[in-house]
matplotlib code that plots the C-alpha trace (Angstrom):
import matplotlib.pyplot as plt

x = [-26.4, -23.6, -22.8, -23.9, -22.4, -19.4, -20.8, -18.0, -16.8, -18.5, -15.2, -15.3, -17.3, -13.9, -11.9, -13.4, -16.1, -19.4, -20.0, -17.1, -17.9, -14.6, -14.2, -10.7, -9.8, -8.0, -9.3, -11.4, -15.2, -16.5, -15.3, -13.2, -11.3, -11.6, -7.9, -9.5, -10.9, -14.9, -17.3, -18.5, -16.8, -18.4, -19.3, -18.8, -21.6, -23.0, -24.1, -24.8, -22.7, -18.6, -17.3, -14.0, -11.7, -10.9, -8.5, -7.6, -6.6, -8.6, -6.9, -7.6, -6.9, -7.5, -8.9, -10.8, -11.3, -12.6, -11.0, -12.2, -11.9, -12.1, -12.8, -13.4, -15.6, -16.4, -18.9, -17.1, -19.8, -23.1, -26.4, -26.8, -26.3, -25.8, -22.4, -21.9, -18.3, -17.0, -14.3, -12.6, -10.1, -7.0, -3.9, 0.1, 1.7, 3.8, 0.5, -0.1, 3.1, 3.3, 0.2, -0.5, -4.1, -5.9, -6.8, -9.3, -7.9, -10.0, -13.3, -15.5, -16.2, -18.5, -20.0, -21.9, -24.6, -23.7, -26.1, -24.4, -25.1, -22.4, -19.5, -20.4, -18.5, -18.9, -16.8, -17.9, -16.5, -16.9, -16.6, -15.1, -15.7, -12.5, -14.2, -13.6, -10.3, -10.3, -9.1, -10.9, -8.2, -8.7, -9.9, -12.5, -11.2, -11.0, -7.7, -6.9, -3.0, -0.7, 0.9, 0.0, -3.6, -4.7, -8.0, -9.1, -11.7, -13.6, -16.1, -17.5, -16.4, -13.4, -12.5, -9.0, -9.1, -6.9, -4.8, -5.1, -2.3, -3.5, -1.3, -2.6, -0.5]
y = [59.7, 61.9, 65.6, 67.6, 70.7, 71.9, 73.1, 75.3, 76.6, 79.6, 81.4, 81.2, 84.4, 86.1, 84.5, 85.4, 88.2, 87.3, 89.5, 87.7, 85.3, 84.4, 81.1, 81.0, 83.4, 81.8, 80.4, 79.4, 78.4, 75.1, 71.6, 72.4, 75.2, 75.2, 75.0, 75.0, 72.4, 72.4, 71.7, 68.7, 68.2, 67.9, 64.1, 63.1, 61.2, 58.3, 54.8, 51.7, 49.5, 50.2, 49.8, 49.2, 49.2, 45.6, 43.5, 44.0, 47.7, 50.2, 50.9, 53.4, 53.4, 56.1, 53.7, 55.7, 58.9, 58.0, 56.5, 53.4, 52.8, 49.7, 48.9, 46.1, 47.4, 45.1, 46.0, 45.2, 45.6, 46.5, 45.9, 45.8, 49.2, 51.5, 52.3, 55.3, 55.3, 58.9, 59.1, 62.6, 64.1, 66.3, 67.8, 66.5, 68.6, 68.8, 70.2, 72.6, 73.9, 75.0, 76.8, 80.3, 80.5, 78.6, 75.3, 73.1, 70.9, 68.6, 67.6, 64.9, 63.3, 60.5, 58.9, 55.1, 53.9, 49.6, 47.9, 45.7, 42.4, 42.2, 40.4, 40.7, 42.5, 44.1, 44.9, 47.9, 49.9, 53.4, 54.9, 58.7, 61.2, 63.4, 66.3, 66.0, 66.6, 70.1, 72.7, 76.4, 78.8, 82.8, 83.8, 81.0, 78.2, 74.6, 72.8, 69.4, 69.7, 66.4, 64.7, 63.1, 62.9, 61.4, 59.8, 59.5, 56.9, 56.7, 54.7, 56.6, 58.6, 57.3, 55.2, 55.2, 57.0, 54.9, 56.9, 56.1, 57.9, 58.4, 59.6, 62.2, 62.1]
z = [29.2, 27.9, 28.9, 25.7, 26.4, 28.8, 31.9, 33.9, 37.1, 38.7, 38.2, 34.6, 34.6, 35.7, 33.6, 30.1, 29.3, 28.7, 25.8, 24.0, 21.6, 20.3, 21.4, 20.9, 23.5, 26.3, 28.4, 25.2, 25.4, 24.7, 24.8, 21.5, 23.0, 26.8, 28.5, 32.1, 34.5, 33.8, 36.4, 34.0, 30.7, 27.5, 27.2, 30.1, 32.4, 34.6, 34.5, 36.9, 34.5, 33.8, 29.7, 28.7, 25.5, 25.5, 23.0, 20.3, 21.0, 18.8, 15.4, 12.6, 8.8, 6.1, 2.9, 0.1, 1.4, 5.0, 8.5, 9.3, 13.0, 15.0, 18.4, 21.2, 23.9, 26.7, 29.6, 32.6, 35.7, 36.4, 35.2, 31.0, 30.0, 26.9, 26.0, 23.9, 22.1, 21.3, 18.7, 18.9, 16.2, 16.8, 15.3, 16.5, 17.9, 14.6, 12.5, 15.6, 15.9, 12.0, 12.0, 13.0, 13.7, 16.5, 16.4, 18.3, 21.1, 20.1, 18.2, 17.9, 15.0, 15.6, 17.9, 18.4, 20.8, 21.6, 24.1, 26.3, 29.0, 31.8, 30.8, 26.6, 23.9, 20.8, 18.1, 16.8, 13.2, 12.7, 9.0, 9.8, 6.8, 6.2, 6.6, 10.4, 10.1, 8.3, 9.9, 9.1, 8.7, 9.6, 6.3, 6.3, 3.6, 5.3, 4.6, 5.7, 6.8, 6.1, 8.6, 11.7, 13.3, 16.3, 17.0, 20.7, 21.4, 24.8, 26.2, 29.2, 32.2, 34.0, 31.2, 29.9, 26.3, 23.4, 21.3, 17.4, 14.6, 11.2, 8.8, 6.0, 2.7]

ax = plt.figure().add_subplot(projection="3d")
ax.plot(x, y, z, "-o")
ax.set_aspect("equal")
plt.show()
């Protein structure tokens, strides 16, 4: 299974105060936020059986109001296993850079379960509702900032993540 929450170091306790709550403060808290090197990450995990993005590489497009993402995942080795395909939103460093408020590092969007035999494939399509890629500003309104956005898509632990651009008008 995946890691549903960020577990951290022992030293974290020195680096940010307990009693805080902001989870923004640097080092930040959470998966969404967290600048250090956690013990175990947030989605991370173990299996018998290795996964891989195969061919075609994953792509993205924005059509009526939603991303559609596409993506080849192949299990590589092991016994037939359960791959779980995490699809994780963030802002280019362009959108970052203009704003003045913090914004996540990342967060995840969806998320899809695919059962695989050794050696199969799947080709698996994701429909992404904009709404993941609002940002909440200080004063509370969501705005959805235009430019470039990038999807990261992952397959497991040790897995290379693909990169995906979408472009918001």
């Amino acid at each position: 299974g995946r890691q549903p929450v960020t577990i951290y170091r022992a030293a974290f306790v020195q680096e940010q105060p307990m009693t805080s709550f902001d989870i923004t403060r640097a080092p930040g808290r959470t998966y969404r936020y967290y600048t250090g090197k956690p013990l175990f990450p947030f989605g991370s995990g173990l299996s018998y059986s290795t996964f891989a993005l195969g061919d075609p590489a994953p792509r993205a497009e924005l059509k009526d109001g939603r991303v559609k993402v596409e993506a080849m995942i192949s299990h590589v080795d092991g016994p037939p296993g359960d791959c779980v395909l995490l699809v994780y939103h963030r802002v280019s460093s362009n959108i970052r850079a203009e704003l003045n408020y913090p914004v996540p590092l990342r967060n995840l969007v969806d998320f899809t379960r695919v059962a695989l035999l050794r050696g199969a494939s799947s080709h698996v399509q994701l429909s992404v509702d904009l709404e993941g890629f609002y940002l909440t500003t200080p004063n509370g309104t969501k705005v959805l900032p235009s430019g470039e956005h990038v999807l990261e898509i992952n397959v497991g632990t040790g897995a290379k993540t693909e990169e995906v651009i979408v472009v918001i008008p």
